[in-house]
N, C-alpha and C positions, 0 to 999 in steps of 0.2 A: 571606532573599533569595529572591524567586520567579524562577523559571529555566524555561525547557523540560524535563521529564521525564515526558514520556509520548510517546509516536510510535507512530502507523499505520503501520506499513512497507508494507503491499504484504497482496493483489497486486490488481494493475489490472484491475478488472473482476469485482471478485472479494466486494459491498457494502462496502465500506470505508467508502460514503457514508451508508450507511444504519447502520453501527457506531458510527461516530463521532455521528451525530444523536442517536441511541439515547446514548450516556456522555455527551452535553450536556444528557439530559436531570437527570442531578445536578449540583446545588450545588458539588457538591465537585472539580469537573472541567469547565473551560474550552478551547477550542480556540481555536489566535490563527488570524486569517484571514491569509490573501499579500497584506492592501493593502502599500502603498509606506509610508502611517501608519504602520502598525506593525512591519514590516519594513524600519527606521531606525536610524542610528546616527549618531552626530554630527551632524545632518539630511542623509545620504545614504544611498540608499536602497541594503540590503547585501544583502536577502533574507534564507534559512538560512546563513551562511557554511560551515557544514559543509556545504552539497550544492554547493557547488563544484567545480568540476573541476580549479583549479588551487587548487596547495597555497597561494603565497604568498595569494591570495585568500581562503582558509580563514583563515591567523594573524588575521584580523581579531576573528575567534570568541574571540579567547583576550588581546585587548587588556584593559589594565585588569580582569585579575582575571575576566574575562569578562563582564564590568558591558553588554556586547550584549545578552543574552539578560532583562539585569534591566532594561532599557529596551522591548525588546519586549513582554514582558508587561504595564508598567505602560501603554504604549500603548494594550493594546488594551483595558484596563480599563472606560473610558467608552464605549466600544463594546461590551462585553460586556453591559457592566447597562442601559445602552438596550433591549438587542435584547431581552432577556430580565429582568426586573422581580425574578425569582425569586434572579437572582442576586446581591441586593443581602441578603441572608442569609448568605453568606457570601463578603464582599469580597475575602480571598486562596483564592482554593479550592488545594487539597491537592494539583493535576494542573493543570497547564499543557502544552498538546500542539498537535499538529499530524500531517496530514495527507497524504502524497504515498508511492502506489504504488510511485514507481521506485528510494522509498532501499532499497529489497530489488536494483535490479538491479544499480547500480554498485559493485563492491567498498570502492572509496577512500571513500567514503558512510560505511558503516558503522566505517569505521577511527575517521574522522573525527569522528561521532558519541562512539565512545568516548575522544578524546582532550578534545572539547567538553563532554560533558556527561556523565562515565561513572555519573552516578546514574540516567540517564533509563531506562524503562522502556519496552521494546519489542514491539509487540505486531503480529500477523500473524493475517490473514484469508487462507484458503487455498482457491483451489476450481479444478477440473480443468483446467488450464493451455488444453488445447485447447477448451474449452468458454470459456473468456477470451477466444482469441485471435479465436472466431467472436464473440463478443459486442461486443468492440472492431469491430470489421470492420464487423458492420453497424450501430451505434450512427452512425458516419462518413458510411456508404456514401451512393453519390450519384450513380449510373450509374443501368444501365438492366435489366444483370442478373448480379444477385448471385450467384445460384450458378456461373456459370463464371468471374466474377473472382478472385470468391472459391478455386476450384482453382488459376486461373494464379498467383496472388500468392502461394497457399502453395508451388505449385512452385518459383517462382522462389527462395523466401525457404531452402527445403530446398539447392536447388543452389548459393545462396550461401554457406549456410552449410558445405556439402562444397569449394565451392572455396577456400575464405580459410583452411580449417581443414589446408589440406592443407600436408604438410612443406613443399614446394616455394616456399611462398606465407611461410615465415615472415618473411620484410623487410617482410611487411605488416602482420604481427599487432597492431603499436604505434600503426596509425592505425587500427582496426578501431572503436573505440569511440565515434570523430567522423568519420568518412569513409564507414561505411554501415551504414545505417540499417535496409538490410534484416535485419541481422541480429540487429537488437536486437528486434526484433518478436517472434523465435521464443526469442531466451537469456532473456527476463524471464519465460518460464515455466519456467524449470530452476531449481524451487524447493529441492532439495534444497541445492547447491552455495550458495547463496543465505542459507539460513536457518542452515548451517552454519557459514557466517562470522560471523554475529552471536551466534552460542552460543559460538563460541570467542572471543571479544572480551566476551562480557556474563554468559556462563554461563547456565544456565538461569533462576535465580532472576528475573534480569531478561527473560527472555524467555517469551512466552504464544503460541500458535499456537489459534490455535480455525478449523477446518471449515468450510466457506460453505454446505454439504449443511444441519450439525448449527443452524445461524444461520438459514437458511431456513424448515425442519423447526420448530426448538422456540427461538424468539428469544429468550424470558424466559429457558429453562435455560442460554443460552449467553451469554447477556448476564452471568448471575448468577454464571460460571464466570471472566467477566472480571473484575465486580467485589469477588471474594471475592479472587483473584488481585493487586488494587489494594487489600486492605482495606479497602475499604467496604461501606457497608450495603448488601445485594443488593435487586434488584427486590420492593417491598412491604413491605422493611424501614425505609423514609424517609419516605414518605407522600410520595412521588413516584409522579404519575402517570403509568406505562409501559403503559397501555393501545395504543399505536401504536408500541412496537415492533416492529421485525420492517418496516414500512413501507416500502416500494423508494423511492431515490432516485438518481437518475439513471441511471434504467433507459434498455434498447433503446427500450421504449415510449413512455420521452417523446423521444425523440427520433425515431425512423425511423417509417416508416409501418406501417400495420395488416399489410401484405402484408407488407413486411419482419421485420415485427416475428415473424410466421407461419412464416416457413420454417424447415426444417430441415437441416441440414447433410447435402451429400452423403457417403453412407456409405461412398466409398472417399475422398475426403479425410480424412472423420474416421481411417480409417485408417492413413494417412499422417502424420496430427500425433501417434496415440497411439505408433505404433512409433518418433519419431521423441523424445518424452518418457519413453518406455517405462523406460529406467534411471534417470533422478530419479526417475521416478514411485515405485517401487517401492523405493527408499531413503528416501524420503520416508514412505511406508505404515507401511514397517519402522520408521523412527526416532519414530513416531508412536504405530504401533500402531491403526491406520486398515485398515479393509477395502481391499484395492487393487481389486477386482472394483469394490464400490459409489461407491469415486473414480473409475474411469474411464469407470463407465456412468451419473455423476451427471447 
């Protein structure tokens, strides 16, 4: 039975896009897209049902044996080997995955995942949260000047997150997750609390973490760190051609302007985001085993 077992978790901004292009480049490893095609089930269109936010919405994932997910893949089949000729070499490849940043922010996410698919294999792209959240920002952006929105909106998003956080405010805490938004901006870089949920739900063996610094730097050795990690033949061992990895895709650049794409982040804002990731950061380092100097001056 082909199933989903393999997932991008996160993080946002972080090449996820350019990882996953890179693992399509073998045989042995498909990614389904989010059409409505393939993200089907009795001809209705379900999406993931594990990134749901409500649970009865989830049981869907687990109907019939969970025969969802063996529908999905066989969907996107004829879409796969279209798109790509190379993958008519190996018709069921060995990884079936997909791709979305935010299943690292929401807890219930990864619960869910392990009650769905507890084979699947979880892998995370990590790079300097506040160096993300300037990269999102102006990827968007569509004013007139950047650098001072850019300060108000992290101000605002700091006092948010001080006001809702406060004892006083706890009758609010249970609508914080649909009700404001500003504070999901800055919690989806609190990787640590994050990645620790999914190690204690999958353990290590099922979880990989590779560096967005070390992915940048040296694509091939970090790619080959993935796929040794997947048991497979690493880069040059296939007779696959990974000459373009490493590739940006959907960078600031294609999208913002030349000028946008140029600036650089005011130095007392950036210190504002690091003091304010400062303890994941450094629990993160530590559970890593990562320079914390060269994370936050990446």
């Amino acid at each position: 039975m082909s199933r989903l077992n393999l997932i991008i978790a996160g993080a946002q901004r972080s090449a996820t896009s350019s990882l996953k292009q890179a693992l399509m480049l073998s045989p042995e490893i498909c990614f389904l897209s989010n059409s409505k095609e393939v993200l089907s089930y009795k001809g209705e269109y379900v999406g993931f049902p594990f990134a749901t936010p409500f649970n009865s919405y989830s049981m869907i994932g687990l109907e019939d044996g969970g025969k969802v997910y063996e529908e999905m893949t066989t969907a996107d089949r004829p879409r796969r080997e279209r798109w790509n000729p190379a993958k008519l070499m190996k018709p069921k490849p060995k990884y079936y995955g997909t791709k979305w940043p935010y299943f690292m922010v929401f807890p219930h996410i990864a619960c869910n995942i392990r009650q769905h698919l507890p084979d699947a294999r979880i892998l995370f792209i990590l790079r300097n949260p506040t160096d993300c959240l300037w990269s999102s920002y102006r990827k968007s952006y569509s004013g007139s000047d950047l650098l001072s929105d850019f300060g108000s909106m992290v101000d605002e998003r700091l006092a948010a997150v001080k006001d809702n956080f406060d004892d006083s405010n706890r009758q609010r805490w249970q609508h914080m997750l649909y009700s404001d938004a500003r504070l999901l901006h800055l919690d989806r870089g609190m990787y640590y609390s994050q990645l620790m949920n999914y190690i204690h739900l999958f353990g290590w063996s099922q979880v990989f973490v590779t560096n967005y610094q070390d992915f940048a730097d040296q694509p091939l050795k970090a790619l080959a760190d993935v796929m040794s990690w997947l048991n497979l033949p690493e880069p040059g061992q296939d007779g696959i051609d990974y000459s373009q990895v490493g590739k940006k895709h959907n960078s600031v650049h294609d999208h913002a302007t030349k000028e946008i794409s140029a600036l650089a982040m005011p130095v007392d804002v950036r210190k504002k985001l690091d003091n304010f990731y400062d303890p994941s950061n450094r629990r993160l380092c530590e559970l890593m085993d990562w320079d914390f100097d060269s994370w936050t001056q990446a």
